[in-house]
N, C-alpha and C positions, 0 to 999 in steps of 0.2 A: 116401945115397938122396935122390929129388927127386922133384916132381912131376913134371917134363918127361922125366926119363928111365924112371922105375919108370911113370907112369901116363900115359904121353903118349896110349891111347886113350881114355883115361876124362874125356871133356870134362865129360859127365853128373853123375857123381860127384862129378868136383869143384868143378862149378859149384852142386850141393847143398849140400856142405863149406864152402865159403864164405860162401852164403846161412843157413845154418845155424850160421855162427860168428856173424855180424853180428846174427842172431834174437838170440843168446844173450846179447849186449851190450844190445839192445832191453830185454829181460827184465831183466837186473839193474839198468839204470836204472829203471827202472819200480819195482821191489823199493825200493832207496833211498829212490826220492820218497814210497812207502810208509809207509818207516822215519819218516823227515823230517816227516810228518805225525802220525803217534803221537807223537813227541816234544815237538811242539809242542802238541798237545792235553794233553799228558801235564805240561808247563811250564805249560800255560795254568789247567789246574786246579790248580795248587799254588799259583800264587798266587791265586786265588782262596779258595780252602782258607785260607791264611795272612792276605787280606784280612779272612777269614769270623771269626777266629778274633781277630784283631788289638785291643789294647784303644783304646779310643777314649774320650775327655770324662773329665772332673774325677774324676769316682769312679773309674775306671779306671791313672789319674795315681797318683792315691793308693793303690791295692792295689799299683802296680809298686813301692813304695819296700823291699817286701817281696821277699827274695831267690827266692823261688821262683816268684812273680810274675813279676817281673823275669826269671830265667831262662827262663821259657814265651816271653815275649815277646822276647829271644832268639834261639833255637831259632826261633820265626815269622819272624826274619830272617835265620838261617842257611838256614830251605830255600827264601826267597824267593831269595835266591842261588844257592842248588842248583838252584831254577829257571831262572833265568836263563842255568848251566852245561848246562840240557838243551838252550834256546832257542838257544845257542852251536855245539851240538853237530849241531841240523838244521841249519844255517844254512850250519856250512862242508860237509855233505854235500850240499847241495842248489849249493852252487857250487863245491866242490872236484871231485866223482864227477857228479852229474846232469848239468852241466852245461857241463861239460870234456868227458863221453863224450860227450855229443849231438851235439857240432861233432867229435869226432874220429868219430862214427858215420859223419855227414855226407860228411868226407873218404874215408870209407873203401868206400862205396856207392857215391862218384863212380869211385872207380881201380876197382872190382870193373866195374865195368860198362862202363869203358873198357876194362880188358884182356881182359871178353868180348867185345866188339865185335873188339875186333884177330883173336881168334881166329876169329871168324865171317867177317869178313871175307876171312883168307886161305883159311879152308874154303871158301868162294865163288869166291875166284879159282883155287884148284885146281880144286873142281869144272868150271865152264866150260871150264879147260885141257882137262880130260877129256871135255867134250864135243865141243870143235873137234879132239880126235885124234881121237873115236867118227866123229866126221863124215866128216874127210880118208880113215880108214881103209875104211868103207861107198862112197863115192867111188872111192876107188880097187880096191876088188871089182867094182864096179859097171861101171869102164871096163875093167878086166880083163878081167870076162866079156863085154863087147861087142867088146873086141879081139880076142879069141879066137875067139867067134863069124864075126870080118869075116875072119878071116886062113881058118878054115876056109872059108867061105863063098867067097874066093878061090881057094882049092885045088879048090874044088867045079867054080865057071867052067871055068879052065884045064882041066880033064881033061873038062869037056864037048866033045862033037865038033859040035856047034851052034852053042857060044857063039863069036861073033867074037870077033877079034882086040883092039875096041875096051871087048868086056867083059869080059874079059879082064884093061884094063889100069884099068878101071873100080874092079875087085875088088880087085885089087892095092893101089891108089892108098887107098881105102878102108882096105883092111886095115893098111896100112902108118898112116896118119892118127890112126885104133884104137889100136894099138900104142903111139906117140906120148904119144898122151893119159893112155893108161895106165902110160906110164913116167914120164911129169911126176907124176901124182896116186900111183904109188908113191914118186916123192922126195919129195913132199908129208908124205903118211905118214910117210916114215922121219925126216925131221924135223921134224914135232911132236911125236913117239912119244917122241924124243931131249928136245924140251923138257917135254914133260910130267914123263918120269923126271930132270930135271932138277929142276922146279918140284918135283913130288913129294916128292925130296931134300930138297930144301932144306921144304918145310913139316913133315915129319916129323923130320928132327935137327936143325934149328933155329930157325924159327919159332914152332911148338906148343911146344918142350920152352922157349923164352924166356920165353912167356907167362905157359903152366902153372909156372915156375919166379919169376917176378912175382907170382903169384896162392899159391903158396906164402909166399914171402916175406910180401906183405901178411897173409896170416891168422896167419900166426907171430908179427908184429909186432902184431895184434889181441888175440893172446890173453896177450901180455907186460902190453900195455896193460891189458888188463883183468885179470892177477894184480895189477896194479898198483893197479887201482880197488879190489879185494877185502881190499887191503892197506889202504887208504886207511880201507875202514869200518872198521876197528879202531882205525887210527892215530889218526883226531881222535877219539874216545872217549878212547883215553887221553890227549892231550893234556891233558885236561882236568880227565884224573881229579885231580892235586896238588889243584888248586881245589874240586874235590867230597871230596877228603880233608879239606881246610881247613876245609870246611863242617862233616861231618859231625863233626869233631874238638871245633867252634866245641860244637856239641849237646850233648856230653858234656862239653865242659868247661862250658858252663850246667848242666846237671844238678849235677857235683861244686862247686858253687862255694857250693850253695846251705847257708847256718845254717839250722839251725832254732830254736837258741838264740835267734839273733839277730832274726830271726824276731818270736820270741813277747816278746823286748823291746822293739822297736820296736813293737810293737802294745798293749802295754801303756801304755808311753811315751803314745803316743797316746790312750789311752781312759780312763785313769786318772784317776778324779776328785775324787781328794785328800779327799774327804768321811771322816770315822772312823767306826770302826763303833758302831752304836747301844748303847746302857750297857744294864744288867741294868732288865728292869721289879718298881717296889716292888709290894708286896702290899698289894693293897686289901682292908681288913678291913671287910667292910661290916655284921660282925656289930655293931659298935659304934655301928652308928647315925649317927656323925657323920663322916666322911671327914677325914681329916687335910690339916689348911691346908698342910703344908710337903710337900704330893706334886702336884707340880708333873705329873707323867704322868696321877694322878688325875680331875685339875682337867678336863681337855683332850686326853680319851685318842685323839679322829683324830688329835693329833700327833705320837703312837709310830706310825702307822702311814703319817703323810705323811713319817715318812723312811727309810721305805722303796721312795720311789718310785724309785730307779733299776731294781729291779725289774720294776715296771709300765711297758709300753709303749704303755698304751692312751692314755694323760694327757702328753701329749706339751707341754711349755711354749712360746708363740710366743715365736720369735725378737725378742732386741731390738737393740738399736743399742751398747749397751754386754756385749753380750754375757753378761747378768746370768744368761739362761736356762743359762747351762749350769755343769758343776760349775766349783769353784776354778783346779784345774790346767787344765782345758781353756779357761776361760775367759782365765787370763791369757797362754797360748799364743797364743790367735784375736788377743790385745790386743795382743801383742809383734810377731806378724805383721802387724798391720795399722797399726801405727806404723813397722815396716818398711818396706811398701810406700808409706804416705805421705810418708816419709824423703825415698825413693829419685825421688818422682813432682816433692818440694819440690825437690831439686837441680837434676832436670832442668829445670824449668820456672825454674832462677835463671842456668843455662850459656844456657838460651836467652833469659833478659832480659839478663845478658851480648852474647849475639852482635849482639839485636840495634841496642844501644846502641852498639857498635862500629861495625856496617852504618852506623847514623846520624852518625856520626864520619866517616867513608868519605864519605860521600852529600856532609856539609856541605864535606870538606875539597876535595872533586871531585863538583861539582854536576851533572856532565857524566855521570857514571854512573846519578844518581837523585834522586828529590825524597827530602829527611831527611822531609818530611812526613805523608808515603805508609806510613812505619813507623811515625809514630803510633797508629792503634788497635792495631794490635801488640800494642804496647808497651804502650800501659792495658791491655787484656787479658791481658797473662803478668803485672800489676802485681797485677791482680786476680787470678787462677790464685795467684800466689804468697802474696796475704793470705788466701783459703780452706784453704789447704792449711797455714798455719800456725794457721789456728784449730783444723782438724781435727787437727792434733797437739798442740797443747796439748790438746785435750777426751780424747784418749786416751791422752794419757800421763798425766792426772789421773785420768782411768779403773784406768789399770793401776797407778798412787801408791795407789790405794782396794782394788786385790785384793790386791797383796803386803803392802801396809800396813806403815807406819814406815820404819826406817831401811833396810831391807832394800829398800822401793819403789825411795828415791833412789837406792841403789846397782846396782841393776840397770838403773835409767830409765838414768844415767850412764855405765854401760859400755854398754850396747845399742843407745841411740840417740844417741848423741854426734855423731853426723854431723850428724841434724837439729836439734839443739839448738844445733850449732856455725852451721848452717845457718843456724838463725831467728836468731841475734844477729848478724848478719854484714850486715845491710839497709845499713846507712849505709856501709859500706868497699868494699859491690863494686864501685860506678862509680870511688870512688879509685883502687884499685888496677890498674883497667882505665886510665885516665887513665895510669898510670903505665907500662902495658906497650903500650898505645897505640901509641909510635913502632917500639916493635920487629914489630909486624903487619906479615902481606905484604898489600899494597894489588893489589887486582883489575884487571886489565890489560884490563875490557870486559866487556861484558851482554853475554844470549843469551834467546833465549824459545826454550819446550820444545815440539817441534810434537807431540809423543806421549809417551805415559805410559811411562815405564820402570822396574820392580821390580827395585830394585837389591838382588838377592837375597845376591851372591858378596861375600866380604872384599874391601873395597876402594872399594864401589860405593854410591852413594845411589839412592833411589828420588824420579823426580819424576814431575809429570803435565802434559797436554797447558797450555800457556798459560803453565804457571808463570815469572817471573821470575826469571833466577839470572844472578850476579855472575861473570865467568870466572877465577878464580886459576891457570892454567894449558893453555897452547893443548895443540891435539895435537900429536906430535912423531912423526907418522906410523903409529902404531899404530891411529888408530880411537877413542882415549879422549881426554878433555881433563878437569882436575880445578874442578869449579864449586862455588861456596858460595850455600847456599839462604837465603831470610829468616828461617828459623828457626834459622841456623847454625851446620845440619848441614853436613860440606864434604866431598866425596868426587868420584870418577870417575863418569862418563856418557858413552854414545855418542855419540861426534862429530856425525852424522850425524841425532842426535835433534834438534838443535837448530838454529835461526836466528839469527844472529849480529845485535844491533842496529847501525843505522849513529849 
C-alpha cells in the first residue's frame, strides 16, 4: 500500500500528514532544549552546593586529617564530578538530537515543499488542458449550430419561388462555408479531448501517484530519523551512567572507609597535653592555730586551682615565640614542626646559593652570556637568608633540647633534624664540591628575556615573569617548549613563544 495508489485523491490529507509530521519533529526538539537546560541548572547547582560546602583555610586543613572529615570532603568531589556528568549529558543532547534535527528539519521542509509545488504544478497544467478542450468543445457547438442554421436557411432560399437564382447559390455557398468550419472545430475537439484524456492519464497513474509516493517515502524516513532522535535521549544518559556509578560508588566507599577509632586518636594525639593529673589536697587543720610549714598547697592555695586551667577557657595565655604557652606535648610538636620547616626553607636557600655560584662560574668562564657581577646581590642576599635561618634553628632546637630535656632532647634533635644540622655544618664544602662537579654542568647555549609572565603550573614547567632573565639550556625542537635555567636555579620548560631571544 502507498500513497500514490491508495490516496492519490487526497492531496489535502496528505499535505496535512506531512506538515504534521515535520510539527512533531519541531516539538521534540524543543522538549530536548528543555531537557538540556534543567540539566545544566541542575549541574550548576551542585556545584555550587559543593563549592558552598567545600572546606577552606588552616582550620579546615586541620579537621580533614580526620577520616570522616576527609570523607565529606570527598563525597564534595565526587558529586562535583557527578556534576560535571550532568553538564556532559546536556551538552551531547543539545549537539547530538537539537541540533542535527534542526538541519535535517531544514532538509526536510525544503523537499516537502518542493514535491508540493511539482504536484500543483501538474494540477495547473491539467487544469488549463481542461480548459482549452471546454473551449474547442463550446466552439465547436457554436459553429455547429450556425452551420445548421446556414444549411437550413439554404434549403429555405432554394424552395422559395422568389428567390433568384443567384440567392440561391448565395445560401448554398454560405451553408457549405458553415459546415466547413464546423468540421474543422469538431477535429479540433476530437483532438484535444484525445490530449486531455491523454494528460489526464498520465497525471492520475503517474505523475500524482510519483509525488504522493516521494512525499511518503520522505515522511517515513522522518519518522525513522526521529525514532532515532528518541533513541539518542536515552543513549547519551547512559553513556555516562559507568561515570556516575564511579561517582556515586566513590560516596560510599568515603563513607565505609571512615575509623572512628582512629578518629578519636589522632585527635587525641593532637590535643594531649602531657600535663599529670593534680595530687590529693592535704587537710588544713586550722583548729591548731598554726598552719603547717611543710603544706606547700596551704601556703599558696590559688595554686591548686591554677592548674586546673586547662579547664577554664576564659584565661587564654598570649602566644609566644618559644611556644612556652602551651602544654608539654603540644608545645614540643609546634617545636619539631617548626625546626622542620626551617630545615626545609635552609636547604633551599643553600641549592639556590649553589646555583647561583655556578651561574657565576658560567658568566666568568663565557662573558658573552652575562656579567658574573650582576649576581652579586644575589648572592649576599641568599648569604644572608642562609645565616638567619641557621640562627633560627639553632634558637629552636635549643628550644625543643629545653622541653624534652636531657639525653632524650639530643636524641630526638638528631634523628628529626639531621638534615638541617647536616645542612648548617656543610658552609665551607659547598663551593668545593661544586668546584668539583663544575666540569661536568651543561653549559647554556644563550639568553632570552621573558616578554610575559608564565605560571608554570604542569610537571615539567617553571614559572617566570615579564622581563625576567633566563640562560637557555635547550632550544625548541619543534614542539613549542625550550628548557631555560632562571637566576635562582630553578631549570625547567617554558613557552617558546614567551620569550625573546638575546642577540
Amino acid at each position: 500500500m502507498d500513497f500514490g495508489t491508495d490516496l492519490w485523491d487526497q492531496y489535502d490529507v496528505i499535505d496535512k500528514q506531512t506538515q504534521s509530521g515535520l510539527d512533531l519533529v519541531e516539538r521534540y526538539i524543543k522538549f530536548v532544549k528543555e531537557r538540556t537546560e534543567i540539566e545544566q541548572s541542575y549541574a550548576k547547582q551542585l556545584r555550587s552546593l559543593t563549592k558552598k560546602y567545600a572546606k577552606r583555610g588552616s582550620k579546615e586543613e586541620q579537621d580533614c586529617k580526620f577520616s570522616n572529615h576527609a570523607s565529606f570532603q570527598e563525597i564534595l568531589n565526587e558529586l562535583n564530578d557527578y556534576a560535571g556528568q550532568r553538564e556532559l549529558i546536556a551538552e551531547n543532547m543539545m549537539t547530538g538530537i537539537c541540533v542535527e534535527l534542526t538541519k535535517y528539519l531544514q532538509e526536510l521542509k525544503h523537499e516537502r515543499k518542493t514535491h508540493l509545488s511539482d504536484a500543483k504544478k501538474a494540477q495547473q497544467t491539467l487544469e488549463s488542458s481542461f480548459k482549452h478542450l471546454e473551449s474547442t468543445k463550446k466552439r465547436f457547438a457554436k459553429e455547429w449550430a450556425e452551420a445548421d442554421k446556414a444549411t437550413q436557411q439554404a434549403e429555405k432560399t432554394e424552395s422559395d419561388l422568389y428567390a433568384t437564382r443567384l440567392d440561391v447559390e448565395k445560401a448554398k455557398q454560405h451553408a457549405h462555408a458553415r459546415t466547413h468550419t464546423a468540421e474543422e472545430c469538431r477535429n479540433d475537439y476530437a483532438a484535444q479531448l484525445q490530449k486531455y484524456n491523454k494528460e489526464q492519464n498520465l497525471f492520475y497513474y503517474s505523475e500524482i501517484p510519483q509525488i504522493f509516493n516521494k512525499l511518503q517515502e520522505m515522511d517515513e524516513r522522518r519518522i525513522r530519523r526521529l525514532a532515532e532522535g528518541y533513541c539518542q535521549f536515552s543513549d547519551i544518559e547512559k553513556k555516562v551512567l559507568p561515570i556516575i556509578s564511579k561517582c556515586l560508588e566513590g560516596i560510599s566507599a568515603a563513607g565505609a572507609k571512615i575509623d572512628e577509632k582512629e578518629d578519636s586518636i589522632l585527635f587525641i594525639e593532637q590535643h594531649k597535653s602531657g600535663f599529670e593529673r593534680p595530687g590529693d589536697l592535704e587537710f588544713e587543720d586550722y583548729s591548731q592555730g598554726i598552719k603547717p610549714a611543710t603544706s606547700d598547697s596551704s601556703l599558696n592555695p590559688p595554686k591548686v586551682r591554677a592548674k586546673l586551667w586547662p579547664f577554664n577557657k576564659k584565661h587564654k595565655p598570649p602566644a609566644a615565640e618559644d611556644f612556652s604557652h602551651l602544654p608539654p606535648e603540644q608545645r614540643k610538636k609546634r617545636l619539631q614542626a617548626k625546626i622542620d620547616d626551617i630545615a626545609k626553607e635552609l636547604q633551599k636557600a643553600q641549592d639556590q646559593s649553589e646555583a647561583l655560584e655556578k651561574m657565576k662560574g658560567v658568566y666568568e668562564q663565557n662573558p658573552q652570556m652575562g656579567d658574573p657581577s650582576s649576581l652579586e646581590p644575589q648572592i649576599t642576599e641568599t648569604a644572608q637568608n642562609i645565616g638567619r635561618l641557621r640562627g633560627e634553628l639553632a634558637k629552636y632546637e635549643s628550644w625543643l633540647s629545653e622541653a624534652v630535656g636531657g639525653e632524650e632532647s639530643s636524641n630526638t634533635i638528631n634523628n628529626s633534624t639531621q638534615h638541617g644540622v647536616v645542612a648548617a655544618e656543610q658552609p665551607h664544602n659547598i663551593y668545593t664540591e661544586c668546584d668539583d662537579e663544575f666540569d661536568d654542568m651543561e653549559s647554556p647555549i644563550g639568553q632570552c628575556t621573558a616578554l610575559y609572565t608564565f605560571e608554570g603550573n604542569s610537571e615539567g614547567t617553571i614559572s617566570i615573569i615579564e622581563g625576567e632573565l633566563l640562560s637557555i639550556m635547550e632550544e625548541d625542537k619543534g614542539d613549542g617548549w625550550m628548557r631555560v635555567l632562571k637566576a635562582s636555579g630553578e631549570e625547567g620548560y617554558i613557552p617558546s613563544s614567551y620569550v625573546k631571544l638575546s642577540l
